[in-house]
Every structure is written in C-alpha cells, then in structure tokens.
N, C-alpha and C positions, 0 to 999 in steps of 0.2 A: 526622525531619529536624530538629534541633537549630537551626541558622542558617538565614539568610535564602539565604545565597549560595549553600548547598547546595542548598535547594529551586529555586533559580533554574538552577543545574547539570541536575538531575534535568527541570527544564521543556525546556529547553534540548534535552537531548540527547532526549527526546522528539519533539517535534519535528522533527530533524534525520532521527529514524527514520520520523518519517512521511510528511514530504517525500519521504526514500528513496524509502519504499514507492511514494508518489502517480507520482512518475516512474519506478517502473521498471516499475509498470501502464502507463504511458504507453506505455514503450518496446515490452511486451510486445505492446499493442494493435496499437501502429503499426506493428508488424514483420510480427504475423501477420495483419493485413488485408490489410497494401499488397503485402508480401515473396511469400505465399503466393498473392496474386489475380494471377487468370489475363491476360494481356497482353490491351488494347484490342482489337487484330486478331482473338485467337483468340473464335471462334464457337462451337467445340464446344464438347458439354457438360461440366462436369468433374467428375472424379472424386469420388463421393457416400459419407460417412462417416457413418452414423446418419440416413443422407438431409438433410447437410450439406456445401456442397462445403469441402475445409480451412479456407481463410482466415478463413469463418466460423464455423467451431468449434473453432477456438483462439482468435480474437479477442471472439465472442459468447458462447458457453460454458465455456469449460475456462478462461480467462483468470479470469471474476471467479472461479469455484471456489476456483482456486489461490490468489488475491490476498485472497479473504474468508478463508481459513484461513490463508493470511501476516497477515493483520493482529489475528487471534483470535488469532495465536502471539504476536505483538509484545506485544501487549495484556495478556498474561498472562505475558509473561518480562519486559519491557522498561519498561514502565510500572509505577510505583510510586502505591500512595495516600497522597497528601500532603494534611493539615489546609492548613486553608484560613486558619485566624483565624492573626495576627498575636502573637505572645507575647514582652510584651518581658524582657529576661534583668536588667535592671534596675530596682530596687524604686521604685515612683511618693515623691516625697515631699510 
C-alpha cells in the first residue's frame, strides 16, 4: 500500500467485514436459540440431536463452528498485511 488513503481504504473495509461477521453471529444465535426453543407451555421433552435438543445445537455448537471458519475465511481472503511505519513520499530537507 503506497498511500495513506489506501491503507485507510483497506482498514476500513476490514472492519465493515467484521462487523458483518460479529452481527450475523448475532443473528444466527438469536434465531436459533429463541426461533427453534420449545414454547413456555410446552412440558414435553424435546426432540434430542447428538443428545442436544435443536435450539442448542445450532446456537451452542454448530453456530461458533460455522462462524470460526467464516472468520478464518475472511482472514485469509479479506484481510491484507499492511506495514505499520509511516513513509513519507517526500525527501526531509
């Protein structure tokens, strides 16, 4: 990255991707906790997946899986390594 503005670009849109990420973990979470848990009323037991009932094995389990390997992807597609030092394009006099 040559200029400043660029590496500011590249931080930038970084972020925006991580954000993404951090909310659409959110959404996954809150979908498959709240979406797939069984109604207040209901007593019976429910249906057992790996001896999980759903809501908690999508929102405990398989959720971070998915979203740890969504962010190992981002990480290694999306992300760039940018120096850190400041280099001015202009000679000191």
């Amino acid at each position: 990255m040559k200029t400043l503005s660029a590496r500011y670009r590249q931080a930038h849109k970084e972020a925006r991707w991580a954000i993404g990420l951090a909310l659409a973990y959110f959404l996954w979470w809150y979908v498959s906790a709240y979406g797939f848990a069984p109604a207040i009323n209901d007593l019976s037991m429910p249906t057992l997946y790996f001896g999980f009932p759903l809501w908690f094995l999508l929102s405990c389990v398989i959720g971070p899986i998915v979203f740890t390997i969504l962010c190992a992807l981002m990480v290694k597609f999306i992300y760039r390594d940018l120096p850190l030092e400041i280099t001015d394009d202009k000679p000191h006099e």
